[in-house]
N, CA, C and O atoms as a GROMACS GRO file, in nm:
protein
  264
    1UNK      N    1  11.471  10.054  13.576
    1UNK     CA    2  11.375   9.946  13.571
    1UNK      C    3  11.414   9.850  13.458
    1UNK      O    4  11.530   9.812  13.446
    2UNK      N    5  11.296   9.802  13.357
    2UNK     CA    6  11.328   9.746  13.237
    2UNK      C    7  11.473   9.781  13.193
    2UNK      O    8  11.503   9.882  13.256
    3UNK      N    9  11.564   9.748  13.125
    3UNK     CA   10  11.643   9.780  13.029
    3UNK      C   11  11.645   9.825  12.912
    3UNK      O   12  11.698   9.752  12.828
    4UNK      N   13  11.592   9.950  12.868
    4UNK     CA   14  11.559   9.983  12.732
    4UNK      C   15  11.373   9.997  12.729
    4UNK      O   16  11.321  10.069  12.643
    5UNK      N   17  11.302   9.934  12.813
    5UNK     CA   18  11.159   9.965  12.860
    5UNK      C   19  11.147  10.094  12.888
    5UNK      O   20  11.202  10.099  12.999
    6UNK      N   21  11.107  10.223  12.859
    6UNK     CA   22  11.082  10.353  12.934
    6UNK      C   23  10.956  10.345  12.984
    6UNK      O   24  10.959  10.414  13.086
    7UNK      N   25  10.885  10.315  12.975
    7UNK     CA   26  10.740  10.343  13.067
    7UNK      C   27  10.710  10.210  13.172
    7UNK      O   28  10.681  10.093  13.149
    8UNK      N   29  10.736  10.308  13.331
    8UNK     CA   30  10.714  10.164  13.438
    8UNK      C   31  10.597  10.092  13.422
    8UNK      O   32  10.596   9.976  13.463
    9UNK      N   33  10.451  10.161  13.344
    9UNK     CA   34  10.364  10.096  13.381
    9UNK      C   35  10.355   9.990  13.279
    9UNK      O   36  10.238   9.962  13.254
   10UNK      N   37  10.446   9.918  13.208
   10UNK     CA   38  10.490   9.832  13.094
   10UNK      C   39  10.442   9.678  13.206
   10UNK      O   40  10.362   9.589  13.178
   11UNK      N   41  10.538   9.698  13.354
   11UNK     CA   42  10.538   9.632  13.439
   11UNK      C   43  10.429   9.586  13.524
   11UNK      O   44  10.416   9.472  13.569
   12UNK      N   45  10.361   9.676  13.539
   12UNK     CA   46  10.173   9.654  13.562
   12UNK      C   47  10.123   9.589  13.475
   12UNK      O   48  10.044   9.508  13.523
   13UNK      N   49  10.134   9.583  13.327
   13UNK     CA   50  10.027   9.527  13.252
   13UNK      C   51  10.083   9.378  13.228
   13UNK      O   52  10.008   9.290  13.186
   14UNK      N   53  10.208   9.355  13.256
   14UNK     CA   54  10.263   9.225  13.202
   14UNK      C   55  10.212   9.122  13.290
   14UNK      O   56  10.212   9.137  13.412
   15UNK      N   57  10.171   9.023  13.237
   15UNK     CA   58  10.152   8.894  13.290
   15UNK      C   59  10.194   8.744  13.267
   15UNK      O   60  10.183   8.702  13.152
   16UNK      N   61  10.240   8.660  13.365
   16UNK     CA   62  10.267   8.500  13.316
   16UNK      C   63  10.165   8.456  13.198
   16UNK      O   64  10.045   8.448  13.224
   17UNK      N   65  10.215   8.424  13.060
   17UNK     CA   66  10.107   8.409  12.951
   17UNK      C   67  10.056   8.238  13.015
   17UNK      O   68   9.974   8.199  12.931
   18UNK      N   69  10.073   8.126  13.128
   18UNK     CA   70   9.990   8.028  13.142
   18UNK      C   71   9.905   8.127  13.285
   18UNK      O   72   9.796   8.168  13.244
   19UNK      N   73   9.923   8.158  13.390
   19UNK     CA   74   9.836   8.173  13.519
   19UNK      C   75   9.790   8.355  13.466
   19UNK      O   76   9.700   8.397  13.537
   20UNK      N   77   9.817   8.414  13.404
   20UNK     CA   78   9.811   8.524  13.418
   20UNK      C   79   9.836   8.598  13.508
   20UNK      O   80   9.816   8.714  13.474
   21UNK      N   81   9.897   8.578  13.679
   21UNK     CA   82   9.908   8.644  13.731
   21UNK      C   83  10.048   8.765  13.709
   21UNK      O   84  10.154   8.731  13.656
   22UNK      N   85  10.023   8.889  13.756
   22UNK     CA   86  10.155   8.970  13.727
   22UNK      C   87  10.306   8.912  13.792
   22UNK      O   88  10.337   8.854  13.895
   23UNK      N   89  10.375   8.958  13.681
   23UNK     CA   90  10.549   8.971  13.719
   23UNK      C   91  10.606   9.033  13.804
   23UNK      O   92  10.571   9.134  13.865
   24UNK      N   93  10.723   8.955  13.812
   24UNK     CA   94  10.786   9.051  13.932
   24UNK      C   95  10.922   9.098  13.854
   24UNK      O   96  10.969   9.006  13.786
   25UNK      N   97  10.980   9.196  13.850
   25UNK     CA   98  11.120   9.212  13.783
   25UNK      C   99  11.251   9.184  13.890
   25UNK      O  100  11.285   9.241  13.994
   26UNK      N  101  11.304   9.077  13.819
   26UNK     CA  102  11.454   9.060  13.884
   26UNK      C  103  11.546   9.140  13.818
   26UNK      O  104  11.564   9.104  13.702
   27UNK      N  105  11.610   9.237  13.853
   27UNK     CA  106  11.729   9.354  13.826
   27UNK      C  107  11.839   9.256  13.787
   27UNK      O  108  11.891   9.266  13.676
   28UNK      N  109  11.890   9.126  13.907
   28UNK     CA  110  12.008   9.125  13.894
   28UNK      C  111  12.020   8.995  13.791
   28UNK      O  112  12.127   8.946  13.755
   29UNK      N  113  11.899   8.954  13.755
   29UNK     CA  114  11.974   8.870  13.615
   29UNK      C  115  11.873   8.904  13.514
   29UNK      O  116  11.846   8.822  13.425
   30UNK      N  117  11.804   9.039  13.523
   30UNK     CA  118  11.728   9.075  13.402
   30UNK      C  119  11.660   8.936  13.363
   30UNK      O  120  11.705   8.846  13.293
   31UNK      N  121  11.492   8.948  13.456
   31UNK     CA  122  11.414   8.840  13.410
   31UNK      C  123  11.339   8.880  13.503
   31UNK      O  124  11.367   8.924  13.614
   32UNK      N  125  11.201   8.854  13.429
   32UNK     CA  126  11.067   8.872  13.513
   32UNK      C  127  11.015   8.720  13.544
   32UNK      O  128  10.984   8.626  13.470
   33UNK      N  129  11.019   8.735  13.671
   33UNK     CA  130  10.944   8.580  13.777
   33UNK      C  131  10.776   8.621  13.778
   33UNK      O  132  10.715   8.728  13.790
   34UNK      N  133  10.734   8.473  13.757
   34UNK     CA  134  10.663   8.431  13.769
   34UNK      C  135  10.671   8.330  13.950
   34UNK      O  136  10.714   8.216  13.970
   35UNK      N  137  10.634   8.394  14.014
   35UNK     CA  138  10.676   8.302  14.188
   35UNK      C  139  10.534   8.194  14.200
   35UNK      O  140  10.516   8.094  14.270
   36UNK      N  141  10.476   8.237  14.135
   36UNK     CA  142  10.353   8.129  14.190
   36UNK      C  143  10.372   7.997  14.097
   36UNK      O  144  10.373   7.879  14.131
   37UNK      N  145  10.392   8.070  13.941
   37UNK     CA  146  10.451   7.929  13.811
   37UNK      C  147  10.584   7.906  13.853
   37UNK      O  148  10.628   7.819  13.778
   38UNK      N  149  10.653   7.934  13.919
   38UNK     CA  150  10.791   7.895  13.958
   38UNK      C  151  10.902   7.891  13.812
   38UNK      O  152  10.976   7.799  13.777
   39UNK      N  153  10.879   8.032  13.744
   39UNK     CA  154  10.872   8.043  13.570
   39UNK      C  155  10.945   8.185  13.575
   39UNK      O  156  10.871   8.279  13.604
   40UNK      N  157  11.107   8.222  13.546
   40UNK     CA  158  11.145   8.296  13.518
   40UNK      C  159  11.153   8.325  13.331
   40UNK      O  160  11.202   8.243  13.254
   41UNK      N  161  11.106   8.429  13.298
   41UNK     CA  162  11.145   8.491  13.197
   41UNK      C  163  11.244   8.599  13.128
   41UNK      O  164  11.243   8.720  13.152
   42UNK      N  165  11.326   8.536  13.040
   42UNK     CA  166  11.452   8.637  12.996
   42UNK      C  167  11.353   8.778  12.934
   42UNK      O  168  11.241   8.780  12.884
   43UNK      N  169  11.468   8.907  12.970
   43UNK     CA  170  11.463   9.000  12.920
   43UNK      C  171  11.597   9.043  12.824
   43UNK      O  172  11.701   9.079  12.878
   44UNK      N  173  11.582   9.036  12.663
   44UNK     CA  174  11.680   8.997  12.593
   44UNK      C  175  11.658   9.151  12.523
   44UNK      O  176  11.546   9.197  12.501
   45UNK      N  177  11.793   9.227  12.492
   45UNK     CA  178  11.812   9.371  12.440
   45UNK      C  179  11.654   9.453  12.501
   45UNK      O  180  11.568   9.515  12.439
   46UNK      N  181  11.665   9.426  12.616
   46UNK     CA  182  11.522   9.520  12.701
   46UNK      C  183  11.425   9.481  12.658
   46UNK      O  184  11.338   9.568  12.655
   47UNK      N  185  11.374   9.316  12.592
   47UNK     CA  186  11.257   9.333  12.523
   47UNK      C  187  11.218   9.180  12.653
   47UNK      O  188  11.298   9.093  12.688
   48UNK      N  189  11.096   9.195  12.690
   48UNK     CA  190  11.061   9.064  12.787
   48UNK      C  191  11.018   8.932  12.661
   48UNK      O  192  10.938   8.953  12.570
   49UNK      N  193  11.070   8.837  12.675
   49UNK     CA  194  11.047   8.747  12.563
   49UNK      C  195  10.968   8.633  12.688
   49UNK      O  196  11.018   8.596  12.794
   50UNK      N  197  10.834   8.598  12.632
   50UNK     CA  198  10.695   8.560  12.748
   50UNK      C  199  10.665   8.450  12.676
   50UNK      O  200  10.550   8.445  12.633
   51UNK      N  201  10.755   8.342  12.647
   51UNK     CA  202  10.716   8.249  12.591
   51UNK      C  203  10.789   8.144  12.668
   51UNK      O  204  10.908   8.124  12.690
   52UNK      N  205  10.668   8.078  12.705
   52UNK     CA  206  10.697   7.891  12.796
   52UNK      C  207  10.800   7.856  12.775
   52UNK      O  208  10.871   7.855  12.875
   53UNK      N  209  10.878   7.799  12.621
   53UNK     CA  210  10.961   7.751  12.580
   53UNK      C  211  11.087   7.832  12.599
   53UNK      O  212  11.187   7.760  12.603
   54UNK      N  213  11.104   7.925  12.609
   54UNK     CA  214  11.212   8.001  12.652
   54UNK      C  215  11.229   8.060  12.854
   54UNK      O  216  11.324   8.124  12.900
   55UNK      N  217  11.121   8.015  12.922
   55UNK     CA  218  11.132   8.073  13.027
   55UNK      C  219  11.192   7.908  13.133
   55UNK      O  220  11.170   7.789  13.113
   56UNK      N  221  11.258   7.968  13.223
   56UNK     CA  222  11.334   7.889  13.281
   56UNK      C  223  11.233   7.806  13.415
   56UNK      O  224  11.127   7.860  13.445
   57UNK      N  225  11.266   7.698  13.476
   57UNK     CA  226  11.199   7.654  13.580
   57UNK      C  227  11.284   7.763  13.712
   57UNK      O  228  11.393   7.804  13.674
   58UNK      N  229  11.249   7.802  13.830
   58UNK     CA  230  11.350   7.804  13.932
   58UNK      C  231  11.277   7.754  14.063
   58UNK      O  232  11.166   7.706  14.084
   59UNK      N  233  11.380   7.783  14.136
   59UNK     CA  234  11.403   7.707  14.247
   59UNK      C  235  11.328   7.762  14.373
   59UNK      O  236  11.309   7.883  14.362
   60UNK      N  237  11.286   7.715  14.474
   60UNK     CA  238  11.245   7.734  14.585
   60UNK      C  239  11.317   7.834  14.647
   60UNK      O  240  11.239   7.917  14.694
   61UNK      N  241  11.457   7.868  14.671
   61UNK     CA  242  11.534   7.994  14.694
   61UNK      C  243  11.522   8.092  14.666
   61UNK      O  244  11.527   8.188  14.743
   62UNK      N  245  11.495   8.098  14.495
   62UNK     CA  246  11.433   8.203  14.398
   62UNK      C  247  11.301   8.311  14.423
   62UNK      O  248  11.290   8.433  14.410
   63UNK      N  249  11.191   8.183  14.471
   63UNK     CA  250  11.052   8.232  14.482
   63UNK      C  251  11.093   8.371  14.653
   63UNK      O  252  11.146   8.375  14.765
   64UNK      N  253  11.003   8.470  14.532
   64UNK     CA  254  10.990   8.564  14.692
   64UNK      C  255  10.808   8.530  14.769
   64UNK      O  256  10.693   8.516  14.726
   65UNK      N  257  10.879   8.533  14.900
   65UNK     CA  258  10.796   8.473  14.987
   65UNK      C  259  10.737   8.628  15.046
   65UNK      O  260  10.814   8.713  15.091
   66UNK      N  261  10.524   8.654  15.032
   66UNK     CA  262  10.466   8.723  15.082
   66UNK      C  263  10.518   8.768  15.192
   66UNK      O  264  10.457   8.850  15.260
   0.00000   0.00000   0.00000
C-alpha cells in the first residue's frame, strides 16, 4: 500500500484538506487523487504531503470514472 505507511486504515481516514472527500491511492506514481478536486497529492519518503500548494492539477484521463 502506502510506502513506509503500515496501517491500511491510514487510507480511510485521509481526506482532500479543500472538499474533504476521501483519497484514492495511485501505486504507480505514489500519490493520492483527489478525482472529484481533480488534485493529485505527492507521497514523499511514505509520508502523504496534503497541502494545495504542493498537490498537482490532473487531467481528465487521470480521473477514475464510478
Amino acid at each position: 500500500m502506502l510506502h513506509g505507511l503500515t496501517d491500511p486504515r491510514l487510507l480511510e481516514i485521509l481526506v482532500d484538506p479543500i472538499s474533504k472527500v476521501p483519497l484514492r491511492y495511485d501505486s504507480d506514481h505514489q500519490e493520492l487523487i483527489c478525482d472529484s478536486g481533480r488534485r493529485a497529492y505527492p507521497i514523499r519518503d511514505g509520508i502523504p504531503i496534503l497541502l494545495v500548494s504542493d498537490a498537482r492539477l490532473i487531467n481528465e484521463d487521470e480521473i477514475k470514472k464510478p
